[in-house]
MARPATI-652020 format. One record per atom (N, C-alpha, C): x, y, z; residue in one letter. Coordinates in steps of 0.1 Angstrom, whole numbers, plus 2048, in hexadecimal, padded with zeros to 3 digits. Example, Ala and Ser with C-alpha at 12.3 -4.5 7.8 and 13.67 -1.06 7.14 Angstrom:
8847C784Ea/87B7D384Ea/8847DF84Ea/8807EA847s/8897F5847s/88180084Fs/
END
This chain:
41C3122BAx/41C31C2AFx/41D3152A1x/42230C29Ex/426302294x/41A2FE290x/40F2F8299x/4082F1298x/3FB2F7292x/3FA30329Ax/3F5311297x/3F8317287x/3FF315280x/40331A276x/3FF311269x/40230226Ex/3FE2F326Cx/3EE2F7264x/3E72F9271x/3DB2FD26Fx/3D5306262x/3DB314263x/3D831C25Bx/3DB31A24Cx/3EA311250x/3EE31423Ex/3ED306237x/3E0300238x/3DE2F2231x/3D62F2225x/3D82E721Ex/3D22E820Fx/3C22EA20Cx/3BB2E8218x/3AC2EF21Bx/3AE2FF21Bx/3B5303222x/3B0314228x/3B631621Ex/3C4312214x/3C931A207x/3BD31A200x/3B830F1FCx/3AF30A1F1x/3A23191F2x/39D3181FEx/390322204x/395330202x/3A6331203x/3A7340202x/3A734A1F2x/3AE33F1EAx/3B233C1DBx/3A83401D4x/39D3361D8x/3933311C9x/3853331CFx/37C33C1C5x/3823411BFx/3843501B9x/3863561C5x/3883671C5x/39B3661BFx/3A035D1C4x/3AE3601C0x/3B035E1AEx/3AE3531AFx/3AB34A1A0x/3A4358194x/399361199x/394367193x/39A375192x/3A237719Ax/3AB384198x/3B737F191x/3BA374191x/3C837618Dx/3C737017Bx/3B836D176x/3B636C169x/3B237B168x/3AD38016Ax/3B0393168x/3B9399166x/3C339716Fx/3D039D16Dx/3D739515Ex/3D638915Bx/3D938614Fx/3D8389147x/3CA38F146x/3C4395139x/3C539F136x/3CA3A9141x/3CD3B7141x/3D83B9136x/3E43B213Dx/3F53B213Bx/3F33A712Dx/3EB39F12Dx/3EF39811Bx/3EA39D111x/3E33A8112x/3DA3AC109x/3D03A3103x/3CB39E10Fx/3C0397105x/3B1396101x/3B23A2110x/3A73A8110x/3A03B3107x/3963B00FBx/3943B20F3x/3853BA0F0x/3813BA0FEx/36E3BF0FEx/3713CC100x/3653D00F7x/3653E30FAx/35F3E4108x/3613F1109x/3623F9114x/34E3F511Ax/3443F910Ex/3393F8111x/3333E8114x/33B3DF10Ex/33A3D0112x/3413CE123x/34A3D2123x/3503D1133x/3473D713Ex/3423E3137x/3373E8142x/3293DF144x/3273DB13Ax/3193D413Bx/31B3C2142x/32B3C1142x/32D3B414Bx/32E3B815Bx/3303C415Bx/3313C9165x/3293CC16Fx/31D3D4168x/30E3D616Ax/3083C616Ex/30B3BB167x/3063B2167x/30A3A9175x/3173AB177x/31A3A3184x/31B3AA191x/3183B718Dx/3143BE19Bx/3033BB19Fx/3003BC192x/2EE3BC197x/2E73AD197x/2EF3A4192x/2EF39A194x/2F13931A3x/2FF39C1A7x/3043951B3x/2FC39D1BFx/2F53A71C0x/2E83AD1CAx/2E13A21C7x/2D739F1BEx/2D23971B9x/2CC3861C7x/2E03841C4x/2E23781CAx/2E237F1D8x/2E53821D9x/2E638B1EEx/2DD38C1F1x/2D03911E7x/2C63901EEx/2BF3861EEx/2BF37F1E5x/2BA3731EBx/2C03641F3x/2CD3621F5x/2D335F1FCx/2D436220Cx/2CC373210x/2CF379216x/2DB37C21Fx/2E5381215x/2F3384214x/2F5390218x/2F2396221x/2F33A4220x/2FF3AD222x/30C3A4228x/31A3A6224x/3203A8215x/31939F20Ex/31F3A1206x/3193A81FAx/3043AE1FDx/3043B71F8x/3093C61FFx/30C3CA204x/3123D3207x/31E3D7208x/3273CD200x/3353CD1FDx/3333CF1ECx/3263CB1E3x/32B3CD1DAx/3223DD1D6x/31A3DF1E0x/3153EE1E2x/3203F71DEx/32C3F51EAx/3383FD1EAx/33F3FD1DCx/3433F31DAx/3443F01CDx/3413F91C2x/3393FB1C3x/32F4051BCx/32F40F1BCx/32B4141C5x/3294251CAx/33C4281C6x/34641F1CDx/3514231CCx/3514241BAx/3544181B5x/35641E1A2x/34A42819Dx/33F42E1A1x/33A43619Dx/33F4431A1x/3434421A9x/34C4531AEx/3544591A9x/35E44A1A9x/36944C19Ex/36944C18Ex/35D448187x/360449179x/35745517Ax/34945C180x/348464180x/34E473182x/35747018Ax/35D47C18Dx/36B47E183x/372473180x/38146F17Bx/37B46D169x/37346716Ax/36F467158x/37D46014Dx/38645B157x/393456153x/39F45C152x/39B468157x/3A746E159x/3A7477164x/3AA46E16Cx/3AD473179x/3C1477178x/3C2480181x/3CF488185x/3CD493193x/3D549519Cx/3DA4991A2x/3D14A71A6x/3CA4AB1AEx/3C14BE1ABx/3B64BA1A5x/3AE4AF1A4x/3A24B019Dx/3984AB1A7x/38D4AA1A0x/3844A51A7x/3814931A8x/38448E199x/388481199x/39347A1A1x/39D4861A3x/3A84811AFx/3A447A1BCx/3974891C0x/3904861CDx/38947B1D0x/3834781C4x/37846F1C3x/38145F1C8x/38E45D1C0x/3994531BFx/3A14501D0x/39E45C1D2x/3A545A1DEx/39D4531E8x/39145E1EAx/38945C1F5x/38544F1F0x/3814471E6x/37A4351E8x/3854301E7x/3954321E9x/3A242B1E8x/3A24281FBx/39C434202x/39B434211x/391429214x/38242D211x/37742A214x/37441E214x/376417207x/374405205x/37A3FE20Ax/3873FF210x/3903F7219x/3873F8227x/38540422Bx/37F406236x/3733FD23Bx/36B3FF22Fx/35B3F822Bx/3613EB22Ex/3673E8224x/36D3D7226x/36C3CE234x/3733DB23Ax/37C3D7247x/36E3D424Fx/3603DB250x/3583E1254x/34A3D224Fx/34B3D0248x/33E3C9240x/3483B7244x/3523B823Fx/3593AA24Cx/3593A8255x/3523B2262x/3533B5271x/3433B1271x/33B3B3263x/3293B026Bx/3253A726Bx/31B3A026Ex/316393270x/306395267x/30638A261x/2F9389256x/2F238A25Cx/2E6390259x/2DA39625Dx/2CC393259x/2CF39024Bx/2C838F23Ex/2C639F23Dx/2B639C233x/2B23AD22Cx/2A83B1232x/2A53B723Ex/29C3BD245x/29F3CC246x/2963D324Bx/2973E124Ax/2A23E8251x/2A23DC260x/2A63E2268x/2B63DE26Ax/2B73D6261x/2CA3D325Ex/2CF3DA257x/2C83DA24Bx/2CD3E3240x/2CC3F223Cx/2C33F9246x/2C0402245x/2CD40A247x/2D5408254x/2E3410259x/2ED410250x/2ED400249x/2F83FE240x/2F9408236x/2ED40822Fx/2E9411224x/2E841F227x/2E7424231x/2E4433238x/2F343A23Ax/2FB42E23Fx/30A43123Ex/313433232x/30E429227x/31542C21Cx/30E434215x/304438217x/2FE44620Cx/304455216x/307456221x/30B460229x/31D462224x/321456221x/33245821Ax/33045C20Bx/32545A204x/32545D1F5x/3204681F3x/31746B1FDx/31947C1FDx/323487200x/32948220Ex/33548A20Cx/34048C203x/3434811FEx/34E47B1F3x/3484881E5x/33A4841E5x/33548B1D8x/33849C1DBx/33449D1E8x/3324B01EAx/3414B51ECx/34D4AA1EEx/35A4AE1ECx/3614AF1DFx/3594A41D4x/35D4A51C9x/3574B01BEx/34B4B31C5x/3454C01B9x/34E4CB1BEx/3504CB1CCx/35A4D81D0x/3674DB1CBx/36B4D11C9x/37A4D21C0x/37E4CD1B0x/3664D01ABx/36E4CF1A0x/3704DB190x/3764E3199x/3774F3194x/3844F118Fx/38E4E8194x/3994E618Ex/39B4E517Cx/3A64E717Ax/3A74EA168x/3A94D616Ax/3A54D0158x/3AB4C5159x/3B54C6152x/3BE4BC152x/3C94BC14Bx/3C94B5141x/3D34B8136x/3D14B012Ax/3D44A6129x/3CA49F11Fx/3CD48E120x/3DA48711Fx/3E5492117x/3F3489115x/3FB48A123x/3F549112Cx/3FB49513Dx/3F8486146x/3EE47F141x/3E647814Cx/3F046414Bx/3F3463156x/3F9458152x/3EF44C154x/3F5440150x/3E543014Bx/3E642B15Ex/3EF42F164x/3EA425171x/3EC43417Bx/3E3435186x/3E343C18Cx/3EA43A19Ex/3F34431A4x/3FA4431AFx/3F24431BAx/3EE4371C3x/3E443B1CBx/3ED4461DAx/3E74491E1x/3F14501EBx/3F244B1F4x/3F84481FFx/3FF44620Ax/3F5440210x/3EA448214x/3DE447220x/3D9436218x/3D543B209x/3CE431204x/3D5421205x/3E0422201x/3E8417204x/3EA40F212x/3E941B21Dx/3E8417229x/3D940E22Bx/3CF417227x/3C241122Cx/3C0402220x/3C4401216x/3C63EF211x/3CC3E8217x/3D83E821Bx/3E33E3222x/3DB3DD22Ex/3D53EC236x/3CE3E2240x/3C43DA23Fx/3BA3DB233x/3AE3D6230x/3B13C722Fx/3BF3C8226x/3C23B6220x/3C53B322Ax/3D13B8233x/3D33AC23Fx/3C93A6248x/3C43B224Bx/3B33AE254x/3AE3A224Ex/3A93A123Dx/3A139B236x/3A638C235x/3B838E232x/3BC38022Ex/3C037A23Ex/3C1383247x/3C137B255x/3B3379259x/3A9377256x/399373257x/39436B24Fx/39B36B243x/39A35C23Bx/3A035423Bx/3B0354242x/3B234A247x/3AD345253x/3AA34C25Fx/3A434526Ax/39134326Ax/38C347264x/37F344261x/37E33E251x/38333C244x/37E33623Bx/376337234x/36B344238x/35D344233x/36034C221x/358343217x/35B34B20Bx/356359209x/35135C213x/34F36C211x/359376215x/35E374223x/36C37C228x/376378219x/37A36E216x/38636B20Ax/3803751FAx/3733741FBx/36F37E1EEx/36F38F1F2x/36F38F201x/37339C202x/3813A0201x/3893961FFx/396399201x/39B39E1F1x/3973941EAx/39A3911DAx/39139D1D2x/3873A21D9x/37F3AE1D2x/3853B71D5x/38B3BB1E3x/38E3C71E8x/39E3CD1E0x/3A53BB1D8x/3B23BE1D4x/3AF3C41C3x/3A13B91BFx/39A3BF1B2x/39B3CB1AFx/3913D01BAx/3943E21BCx/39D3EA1BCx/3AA3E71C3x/3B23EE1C3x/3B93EF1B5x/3B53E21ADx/3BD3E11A2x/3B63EB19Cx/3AB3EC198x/3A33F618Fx/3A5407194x/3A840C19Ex/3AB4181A4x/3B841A19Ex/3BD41519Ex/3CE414196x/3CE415188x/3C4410182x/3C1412173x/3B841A170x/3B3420179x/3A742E177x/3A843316Ax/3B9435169x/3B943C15Bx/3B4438149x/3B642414Fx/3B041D147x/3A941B145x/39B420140x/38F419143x/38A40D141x/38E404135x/38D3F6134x/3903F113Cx/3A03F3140x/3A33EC14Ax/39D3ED159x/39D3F415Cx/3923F9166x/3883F5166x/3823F5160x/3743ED15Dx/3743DE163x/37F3DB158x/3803CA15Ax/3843CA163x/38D3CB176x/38F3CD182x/3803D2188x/37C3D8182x/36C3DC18Dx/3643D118Cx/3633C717Dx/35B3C117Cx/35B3B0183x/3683AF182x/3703A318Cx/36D3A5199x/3703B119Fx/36C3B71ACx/35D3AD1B6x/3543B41A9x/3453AF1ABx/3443A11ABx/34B39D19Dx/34C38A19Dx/34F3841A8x/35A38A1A9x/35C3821B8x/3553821C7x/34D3901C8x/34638F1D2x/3353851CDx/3313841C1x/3223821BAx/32B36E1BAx/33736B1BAx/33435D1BCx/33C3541C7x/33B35E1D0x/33D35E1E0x/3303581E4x/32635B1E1x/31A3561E7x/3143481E1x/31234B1D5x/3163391D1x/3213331D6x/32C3321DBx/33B32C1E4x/32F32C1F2x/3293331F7x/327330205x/317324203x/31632C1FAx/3053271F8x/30C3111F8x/3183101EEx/31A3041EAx/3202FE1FAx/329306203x/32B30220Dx/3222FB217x/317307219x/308301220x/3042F621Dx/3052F320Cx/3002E720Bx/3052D820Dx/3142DC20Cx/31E2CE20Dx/3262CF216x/3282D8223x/3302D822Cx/3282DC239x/32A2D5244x/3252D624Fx/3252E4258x/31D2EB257x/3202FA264x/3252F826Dx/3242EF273x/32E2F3283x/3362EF27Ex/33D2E527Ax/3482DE27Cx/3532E4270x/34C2E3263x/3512EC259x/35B2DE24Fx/3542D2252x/3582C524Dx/34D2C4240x/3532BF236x/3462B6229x/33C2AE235x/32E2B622Fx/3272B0237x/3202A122Ex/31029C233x/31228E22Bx/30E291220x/30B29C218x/30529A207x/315298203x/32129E208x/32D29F1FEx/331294206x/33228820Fx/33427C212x/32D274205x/31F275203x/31626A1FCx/31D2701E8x/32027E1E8x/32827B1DBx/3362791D9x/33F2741E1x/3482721E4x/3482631E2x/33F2571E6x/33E24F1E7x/33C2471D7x/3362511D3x/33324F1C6x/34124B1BCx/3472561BFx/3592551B7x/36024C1C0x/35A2421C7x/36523D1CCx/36722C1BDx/37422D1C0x/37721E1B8x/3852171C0x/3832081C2x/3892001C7x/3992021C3x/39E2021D3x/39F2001DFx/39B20D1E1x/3942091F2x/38E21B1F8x/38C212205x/39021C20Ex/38821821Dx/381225221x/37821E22Ex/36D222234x/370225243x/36F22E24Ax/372232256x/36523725Bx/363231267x/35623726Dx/35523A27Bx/35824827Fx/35C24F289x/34D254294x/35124C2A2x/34924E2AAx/3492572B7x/3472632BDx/3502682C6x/3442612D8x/34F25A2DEx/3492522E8x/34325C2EEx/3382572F7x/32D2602FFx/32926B2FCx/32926A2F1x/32827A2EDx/31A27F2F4x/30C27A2F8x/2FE27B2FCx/30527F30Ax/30E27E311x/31027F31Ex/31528C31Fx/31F292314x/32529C312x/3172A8316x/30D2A330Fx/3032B0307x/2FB2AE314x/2F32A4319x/2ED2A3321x/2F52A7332x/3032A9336x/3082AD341x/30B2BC33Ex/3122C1331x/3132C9335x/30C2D4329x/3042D431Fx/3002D831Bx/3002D530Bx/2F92DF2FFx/2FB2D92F1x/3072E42EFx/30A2EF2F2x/3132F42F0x/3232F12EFx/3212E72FBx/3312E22FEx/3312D12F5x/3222CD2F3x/3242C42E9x/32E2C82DCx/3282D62DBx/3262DD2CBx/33B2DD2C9x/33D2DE2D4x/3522E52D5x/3542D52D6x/34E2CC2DCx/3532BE2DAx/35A2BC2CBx/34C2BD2C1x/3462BC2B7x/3562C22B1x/3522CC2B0x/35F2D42ABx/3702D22ACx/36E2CA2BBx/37D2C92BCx/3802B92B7x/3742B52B3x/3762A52AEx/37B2A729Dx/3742AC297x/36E2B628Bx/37E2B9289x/3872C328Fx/3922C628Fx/39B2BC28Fx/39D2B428Ex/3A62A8293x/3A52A1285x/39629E283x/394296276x/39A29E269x/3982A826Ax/3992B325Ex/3AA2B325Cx/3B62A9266x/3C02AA267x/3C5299265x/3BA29025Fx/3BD28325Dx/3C7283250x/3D227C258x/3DA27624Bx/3D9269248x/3E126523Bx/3DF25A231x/3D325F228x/3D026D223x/3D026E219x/3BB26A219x/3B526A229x/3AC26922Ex/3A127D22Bx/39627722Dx/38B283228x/380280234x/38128B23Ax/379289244x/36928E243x/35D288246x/34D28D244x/34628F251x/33E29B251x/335298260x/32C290259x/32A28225Fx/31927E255x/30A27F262x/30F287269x/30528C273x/305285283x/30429228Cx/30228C29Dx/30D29029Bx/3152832A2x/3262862AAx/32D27B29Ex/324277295x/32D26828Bx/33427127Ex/33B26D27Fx/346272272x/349265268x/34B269260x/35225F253x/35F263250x/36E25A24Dx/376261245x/375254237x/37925622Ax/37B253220x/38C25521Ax/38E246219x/39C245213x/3A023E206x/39A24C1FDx/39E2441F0x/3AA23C1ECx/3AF2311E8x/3B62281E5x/3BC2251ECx/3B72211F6x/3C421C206x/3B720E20Ax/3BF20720Ex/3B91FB215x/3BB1FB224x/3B41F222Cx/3B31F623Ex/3BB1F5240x/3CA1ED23Ax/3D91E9240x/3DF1F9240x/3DB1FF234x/3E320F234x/3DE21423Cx/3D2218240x/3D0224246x/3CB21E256x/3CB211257x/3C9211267x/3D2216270x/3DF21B26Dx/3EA224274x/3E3230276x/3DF23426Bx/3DC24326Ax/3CD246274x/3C7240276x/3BA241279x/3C023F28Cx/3C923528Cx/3CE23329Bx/3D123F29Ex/3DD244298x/3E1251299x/3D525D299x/3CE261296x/3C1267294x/3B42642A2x/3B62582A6x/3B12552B5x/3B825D2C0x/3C62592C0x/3CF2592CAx/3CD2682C7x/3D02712C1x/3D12812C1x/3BD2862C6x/3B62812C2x/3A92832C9x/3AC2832DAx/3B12792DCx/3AE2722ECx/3B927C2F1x/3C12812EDx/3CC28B2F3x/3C629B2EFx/3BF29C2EBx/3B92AA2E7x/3B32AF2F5x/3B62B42FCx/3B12BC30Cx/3A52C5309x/3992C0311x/38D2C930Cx/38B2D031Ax/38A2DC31Ex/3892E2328x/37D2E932Bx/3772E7334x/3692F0337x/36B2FB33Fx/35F30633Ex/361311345x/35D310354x/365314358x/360314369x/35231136Ax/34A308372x/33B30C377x/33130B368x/32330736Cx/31B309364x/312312369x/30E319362x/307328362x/2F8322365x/2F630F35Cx/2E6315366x/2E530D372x/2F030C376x/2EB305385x/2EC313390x/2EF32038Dx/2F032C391x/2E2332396x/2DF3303A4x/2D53373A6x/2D33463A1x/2C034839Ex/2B9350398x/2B335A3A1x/2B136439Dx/2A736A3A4x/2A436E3B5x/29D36E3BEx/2A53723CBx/2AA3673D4x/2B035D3CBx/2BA3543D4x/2C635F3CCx/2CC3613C1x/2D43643C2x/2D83723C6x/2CA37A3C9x/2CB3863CFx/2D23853DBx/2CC37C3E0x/2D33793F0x/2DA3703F3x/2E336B3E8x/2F03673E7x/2F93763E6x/2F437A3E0x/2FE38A3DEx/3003913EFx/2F33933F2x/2F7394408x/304392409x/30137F408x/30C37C40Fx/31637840Bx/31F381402x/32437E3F4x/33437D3FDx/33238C408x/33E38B40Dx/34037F416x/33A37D420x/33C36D42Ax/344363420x/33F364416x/34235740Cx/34D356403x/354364401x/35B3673FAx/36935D3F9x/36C355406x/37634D403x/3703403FEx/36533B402x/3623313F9x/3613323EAx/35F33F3E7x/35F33F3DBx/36A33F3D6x/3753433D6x/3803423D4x/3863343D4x/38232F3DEx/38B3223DBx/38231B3D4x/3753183D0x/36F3143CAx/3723183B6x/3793253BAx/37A3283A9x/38C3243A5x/38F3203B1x/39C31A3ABx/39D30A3ACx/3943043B2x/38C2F53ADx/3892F93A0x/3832FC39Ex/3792FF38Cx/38A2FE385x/390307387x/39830B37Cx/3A82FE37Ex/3A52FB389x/3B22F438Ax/3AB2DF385x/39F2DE385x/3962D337Fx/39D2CD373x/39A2C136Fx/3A22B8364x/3982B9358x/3A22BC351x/39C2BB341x/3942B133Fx/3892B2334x/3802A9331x/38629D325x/37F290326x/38C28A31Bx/37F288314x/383289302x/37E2842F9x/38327B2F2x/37D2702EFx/3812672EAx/3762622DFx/37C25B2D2x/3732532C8x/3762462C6x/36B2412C2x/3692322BCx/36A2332AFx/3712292A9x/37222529Ax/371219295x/36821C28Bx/36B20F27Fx/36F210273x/37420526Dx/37B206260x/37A1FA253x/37B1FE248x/3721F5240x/3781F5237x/3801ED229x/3871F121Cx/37C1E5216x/37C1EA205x/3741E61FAx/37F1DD1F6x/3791CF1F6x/37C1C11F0x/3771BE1E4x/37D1B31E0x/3781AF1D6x/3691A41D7x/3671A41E7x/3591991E8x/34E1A71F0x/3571B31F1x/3501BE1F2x/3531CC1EDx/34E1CE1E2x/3541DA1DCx/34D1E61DFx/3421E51E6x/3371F51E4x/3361F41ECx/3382051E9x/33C2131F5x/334210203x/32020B1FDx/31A20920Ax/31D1FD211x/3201F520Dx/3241E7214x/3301E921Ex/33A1F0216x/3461F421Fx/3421FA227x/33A206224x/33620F232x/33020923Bx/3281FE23Bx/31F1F7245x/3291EB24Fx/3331E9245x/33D1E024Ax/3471E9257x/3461F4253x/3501FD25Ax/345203267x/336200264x/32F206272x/32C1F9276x/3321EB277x/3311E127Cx/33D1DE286x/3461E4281x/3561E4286x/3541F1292x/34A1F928Dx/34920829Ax/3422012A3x/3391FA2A0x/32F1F52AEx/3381E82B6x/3411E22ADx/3481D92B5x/3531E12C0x/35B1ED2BAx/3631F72BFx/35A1FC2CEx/3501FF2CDx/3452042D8x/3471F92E4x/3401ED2DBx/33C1E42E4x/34D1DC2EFx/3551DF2E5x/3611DB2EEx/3671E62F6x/3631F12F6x/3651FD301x/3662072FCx/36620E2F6x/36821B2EDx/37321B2EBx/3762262E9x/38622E2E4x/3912222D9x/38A21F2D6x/3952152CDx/38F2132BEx/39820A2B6x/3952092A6x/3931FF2A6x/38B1FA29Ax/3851EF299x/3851EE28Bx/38D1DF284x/38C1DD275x/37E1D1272x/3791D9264x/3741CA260x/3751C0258x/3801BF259x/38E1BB252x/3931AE25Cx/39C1A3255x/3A119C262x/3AB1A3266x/3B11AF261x/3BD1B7267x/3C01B7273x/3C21C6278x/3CA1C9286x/3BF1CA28Ex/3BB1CC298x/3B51CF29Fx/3BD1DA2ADx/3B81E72B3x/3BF1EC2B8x/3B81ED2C1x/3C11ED2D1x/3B71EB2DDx/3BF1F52E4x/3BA1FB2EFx/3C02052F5x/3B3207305x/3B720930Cx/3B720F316x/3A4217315x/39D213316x/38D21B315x/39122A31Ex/38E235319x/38F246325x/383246325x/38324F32Fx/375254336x/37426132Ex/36A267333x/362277330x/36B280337x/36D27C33Fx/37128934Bx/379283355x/
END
């Protein structure tokens, strides 16, 4: 459970959750409470206009379709509300209704547009999305023209922040924990901008009565979701999809800022071609990942890169091979102890068609073999993974970055060639020998 927690609450997942949906709400709220916010009401709206239609804009061509239809909601929700509330919403009116029902709704949406999987913009994805939220804005609308026969009350009646009710506070409550428990365990900058938009919102529902302020909460709202998609768009380009490591463009600018002392680590995971070729690319792919995980947990102050296949880089600014060849030992030794477990049986060695028809016949005769055969499968020894390493620090007879790296994939092919699973300096340093493990 420690370790588990370990996980979740490290200076990566803070960093991913923070910035920058958090960063961007919480200069909002500044400006609210310092007065420093100084733009009219018809300037706020046209920043507003601007980063909603802006941020569709980017969804659709990103093909984001999460996150255009979060800021759809967005929308439809502050159009209800200032249409119906006009800024003075209270208690018996129609603007009440309007306040209430997208105080329900957008949490809900939230909860709902986090649960879908991108699509892109075809007819046939987008069509339900959109069919669903015009079916809530009509009813919303034919509830609010119904109740709005009510008298208003006079403006010195109406207080600047508005009481949401019970229900509504229930359905945020649940929206954010859903949201900030999915940003921590998935990372993706779009769940974390749904989090920080959906808190945007609530802020501006609360200030209904203010319309500047309100404004400025709706228009944060949208910001945060319109630069969610540049956050992912930049992730695609500098961070590896499976593994979710700096892939090699942010290795090769990395390399760039390095200045003397720096070492070079160059991470190989043994037989990995055996992995993919016995049991599939799939169970390569969880190798991949559970190597990926391990690196992403190097200490001494180490930065780990996929630079493609099964080879990894770590980067240790100002440390020399004497510092961190502990660290990297340590960093092997937790690899080779990581238990990788397969699923019972491979599905395609499973007869097809009427061999397995008539395996089903005789399903009963056999039924004890199968039994004891599925507690072989499950009672089987974990798979071991193990990596090769090399290691490289910038001298004074070699100072650049490429030289060291080449030095440090000289030190990996020597690590190979002496049996795998061990570290190798290119250094007259330590040399670390250990025991070569198998696959399985």
């Amino acid at each position: 459970m420690q370790g588990w927690s370990k996980t979740i609450w490290n200076r990566t997942t803070l960093k991913a959750l923070l910035l920058p949906g958090g960063v961007l709400l919480l200069s909002a709220v500044v400006l609210a409470y310092s007065g420093w916010l100084t733009l009219a009401l018809p300037a706020l709206s046209f920043l507003y206009y601007c980063a909603l239609i802006g941020g569709m804009l980017l969804a659709w061509r990103f093909h984001s379709s999460r996150t255009f239809s979060a800021l759809l909601v967005v929308f439809l929700a502050e159009t209800a509300v200032s249409t119906f509330g006009g800024g003075h919403i209270s208690p018996a009116t129609a603007g009440w209704t309007a306040l209430q029902a997208a105080a329900v709704l957008v949490p809900l949406n939230f909860i709902l547009i986090a649960l879908m999987h991108e699509r892109g913009f075809t007819v046939s994805s987008m069509a339900p999305v959109v069919l669903f939220l015009f079916v809530q804005s009509v009813i919303v609308a034919v509830i609010c023209v119904a109740g709005e026969g009510a008298p208003a009350p006079h403006p010195h009646h109406i207080a600047a922040t508005v009481a949401l009710p019970g229900a509504a506070l229930l359905a945020f409550a649940v929206a954010a924990i859903f949201l900030l428990s999915r940003s921590l365990l998935i990372r993706k900058p779009v769940d974390s901008a749904l989090l920080w938009s959906l808190a945007a919102f609530f802020l501006s529902l609360q200030f209904a009565n203010t319309v500047r302020i309100a404004t400025m909460y709706s228009t944060t709202a949208a910001c945060i979701l319109a630069i969610s998609i540049i956050e992912n768009s930049y992730l695609l380009a500098y961070h590896d999809e499976l593994t979710s490591l700096p892939s090699r463009r942010a290795f090769n600018d990395a390399l760039l800022r390095l200045q003397e002392p720096f070492s070079i680590a160059v991470v190989d995971i043994d037989h990995f071609k055996r992995f993919n070729d016995t049991y599939g690319h799939d169970t390569g792919d969880q190798v991949l990942r559970l190597v990926a995980t391990n690196l992403a947990r190097v200490t001494g102050g180490g930065q780990a890169y996929r630079c493609g296949g099964e080879e990894f880089t770590i980067l240790f600014p100002g440390k020399t091979t004497a510092e961190v060849v502990d660290h990297l030992e340590k960093l092997r030794v937790a690899i080779q102890c990581s238990e990788f477990y397969m699923r019972s049986g491979d599905r395609r060695h499973t007869p097809r068609g009427p061999e397995r028809r008539n395996q089903r016949t005789r399903g009963r005769a056999r039924k004890a073999d199968a039994i004891r055969q599925l507690a072989q499968d499950k009672s089987s020894s974990p798979l071991s993974v193990t990596v090769s390493i090399g290691v490289a620090s910038a001298t004074e007879a070699n100072p650049y970055a490429d030289l060291v790296l080449q030095a440090a994939d000289k030190a990996l092919y020597r690590a190979k060639e002496n049996g795998r699973n061990r570290l190798e300096s290119a250094s007259v340093g330590r040399r670390t020998r250990v025991k070569t493990a198998g696959i399985a």
